[in-house]
C-alpha positions as CSV (number, residue, x, y, z in Angstrom):
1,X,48.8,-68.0,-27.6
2,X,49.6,-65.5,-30.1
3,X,48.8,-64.3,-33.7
4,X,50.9,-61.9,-36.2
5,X,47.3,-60.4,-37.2
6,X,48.0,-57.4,-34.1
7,X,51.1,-56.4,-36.1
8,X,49.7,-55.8,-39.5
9,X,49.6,-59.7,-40.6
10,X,46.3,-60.4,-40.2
11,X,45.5,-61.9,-43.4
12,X,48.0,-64.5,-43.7
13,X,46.3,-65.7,-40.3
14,X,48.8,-67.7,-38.7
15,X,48.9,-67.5,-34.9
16,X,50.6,-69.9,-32.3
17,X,50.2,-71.2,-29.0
18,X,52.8,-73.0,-26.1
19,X,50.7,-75.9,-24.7
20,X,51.8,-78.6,-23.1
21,X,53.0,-81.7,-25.1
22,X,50.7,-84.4,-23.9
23,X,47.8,-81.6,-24.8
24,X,49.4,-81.0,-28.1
25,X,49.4,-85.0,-29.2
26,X,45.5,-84.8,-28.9
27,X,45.1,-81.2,-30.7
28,X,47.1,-82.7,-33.7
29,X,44.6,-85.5,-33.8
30,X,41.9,-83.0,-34.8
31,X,43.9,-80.7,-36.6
32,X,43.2,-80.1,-40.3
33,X,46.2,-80.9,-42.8
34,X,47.5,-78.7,-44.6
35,X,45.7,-75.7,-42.7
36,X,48.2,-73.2,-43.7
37,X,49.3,-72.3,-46.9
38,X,52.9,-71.9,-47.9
39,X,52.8,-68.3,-48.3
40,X,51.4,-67.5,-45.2
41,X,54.1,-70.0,-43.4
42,X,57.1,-68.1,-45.0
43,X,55.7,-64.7,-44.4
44,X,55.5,-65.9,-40.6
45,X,58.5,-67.4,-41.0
46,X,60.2,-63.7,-41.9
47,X,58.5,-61.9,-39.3
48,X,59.4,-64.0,-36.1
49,X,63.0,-64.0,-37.7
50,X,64.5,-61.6,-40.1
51,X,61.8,-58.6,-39.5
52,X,61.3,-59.5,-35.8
53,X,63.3,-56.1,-34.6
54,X,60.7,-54.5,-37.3
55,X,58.1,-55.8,-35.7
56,X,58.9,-55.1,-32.2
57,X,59.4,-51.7,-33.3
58,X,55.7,-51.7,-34.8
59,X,54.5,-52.8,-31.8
60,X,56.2,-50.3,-29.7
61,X,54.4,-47.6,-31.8
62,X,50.6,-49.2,-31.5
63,X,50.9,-49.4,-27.4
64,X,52.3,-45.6,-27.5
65,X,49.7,-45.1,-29.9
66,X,46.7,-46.9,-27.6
67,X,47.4,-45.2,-24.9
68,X,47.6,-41.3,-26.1
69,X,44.5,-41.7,-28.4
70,X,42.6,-43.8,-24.7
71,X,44.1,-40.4,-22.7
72,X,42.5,-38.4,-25.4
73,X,39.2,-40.0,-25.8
74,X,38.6,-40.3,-22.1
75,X,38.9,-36.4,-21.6
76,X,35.3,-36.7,-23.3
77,X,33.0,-37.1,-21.1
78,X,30.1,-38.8,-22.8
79,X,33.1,-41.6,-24.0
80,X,34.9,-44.3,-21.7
81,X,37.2,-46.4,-23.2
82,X,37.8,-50.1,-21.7
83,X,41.7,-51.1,-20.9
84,X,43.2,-53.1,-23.7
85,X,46.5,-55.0,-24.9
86,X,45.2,-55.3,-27.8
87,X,45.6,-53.2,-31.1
88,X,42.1,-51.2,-30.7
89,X,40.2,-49.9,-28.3
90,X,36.8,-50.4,-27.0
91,X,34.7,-47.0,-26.4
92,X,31.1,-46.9,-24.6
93,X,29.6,-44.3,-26.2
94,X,27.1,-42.7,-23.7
95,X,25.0,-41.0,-26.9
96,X,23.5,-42.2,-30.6
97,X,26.0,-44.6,-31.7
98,X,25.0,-45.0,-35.0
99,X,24.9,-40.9,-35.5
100,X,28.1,-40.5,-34.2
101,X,29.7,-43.5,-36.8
102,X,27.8,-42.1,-39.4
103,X,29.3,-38.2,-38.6
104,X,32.8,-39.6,-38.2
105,X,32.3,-41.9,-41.7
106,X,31.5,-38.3,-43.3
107,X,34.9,-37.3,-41.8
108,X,36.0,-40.4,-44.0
109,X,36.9,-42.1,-40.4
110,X,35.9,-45.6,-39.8
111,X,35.2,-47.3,-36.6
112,X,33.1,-50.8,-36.0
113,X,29.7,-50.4,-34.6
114,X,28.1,-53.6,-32.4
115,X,24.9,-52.7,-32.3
116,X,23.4,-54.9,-34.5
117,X,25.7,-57.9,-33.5
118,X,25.6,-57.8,-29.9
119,X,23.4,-56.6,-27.2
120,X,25.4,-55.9,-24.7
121,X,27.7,-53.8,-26.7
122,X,25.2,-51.9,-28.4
123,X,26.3,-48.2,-26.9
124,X,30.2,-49.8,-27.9
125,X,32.0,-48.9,-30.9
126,X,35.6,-50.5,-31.6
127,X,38.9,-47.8,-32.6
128,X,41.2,-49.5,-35.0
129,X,45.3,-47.9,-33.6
130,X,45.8,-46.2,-36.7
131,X,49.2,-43.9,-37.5
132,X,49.7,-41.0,-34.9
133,X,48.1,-38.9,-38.0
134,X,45.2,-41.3,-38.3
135,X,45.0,-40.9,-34.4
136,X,44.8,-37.2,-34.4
137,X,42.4,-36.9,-37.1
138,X,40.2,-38.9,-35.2
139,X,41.0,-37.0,-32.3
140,X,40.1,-33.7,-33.9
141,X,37.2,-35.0,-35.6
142,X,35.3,-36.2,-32.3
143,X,36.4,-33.0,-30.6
144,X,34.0,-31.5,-32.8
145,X,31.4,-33.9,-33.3
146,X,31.3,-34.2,-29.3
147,X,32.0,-30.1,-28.7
């Protein structure tokens, strides 16, 4: 399975997945017609083809990007970030969640906070990979919020 949302596609929401073809027969039995718009199937059409080597690039850049600002983060002790492929990271928070979003929101950083959504990640908050300056702003702005 795949999707293009990871590399900055996200709202054409086209994603893909290799299955079987005896498995595929009975998906396409249930599938919706029509279910993607002929915007969103050229767009996807350009960026596994023409602006794949773009892409790939972009890509490069978020993993880099992942794993420096997961380096940083975890040099904070009261932080643990969980291991990820994915194009954010998610980041126990051993303190008041909802203080620290609210100081880094009055940095004019956002992150996602769970704790009214779910339980178990109440003490979670979600890091978008932003642009290396994005990054280090955030970087910065938790090294003094957390001392």
């Amino acid at each position: 399975m795949g999707t293009l949302s990871k590399v900055g596609f996200a709202g054409i929401r086209v994603g893909w997945v290799r299955i079987d073809e005896a498995l595929c027969r009975e998906l396409e039995k249930v599938r919706q017609p029509f279910n993607l718009n002929t915007g969103s199937q050229e767009i996807a059409t350009l960026a596994l083809t023409d602006l794949a080597l773009v892409l790939e690039e972009h890509v490069t850049v978020i993993v880099a990007e992942r794993e420096r600002l997961a380096a940083e983060l975890d040099r904070h002790e009261t932080l643990r970030c969980f291991p990820s492929d994915a194009n954010f990271l998610l980041v126990q928070y051993e303190g008041d969640v909802t203080g620290l979003c609210s100081a880094l929101l009055d940095r004019e950083i956002a992150v996602r906070q769970f704790s009214n959504v779910n339980a178990r990640l109440q003490t979670c908050i979600r890091i978008t990979i932003g642009t290396p300056e994005e990054n280090q702003r955030l970087v910065e702005a938790l090294g003094d919020i957390l001392g």
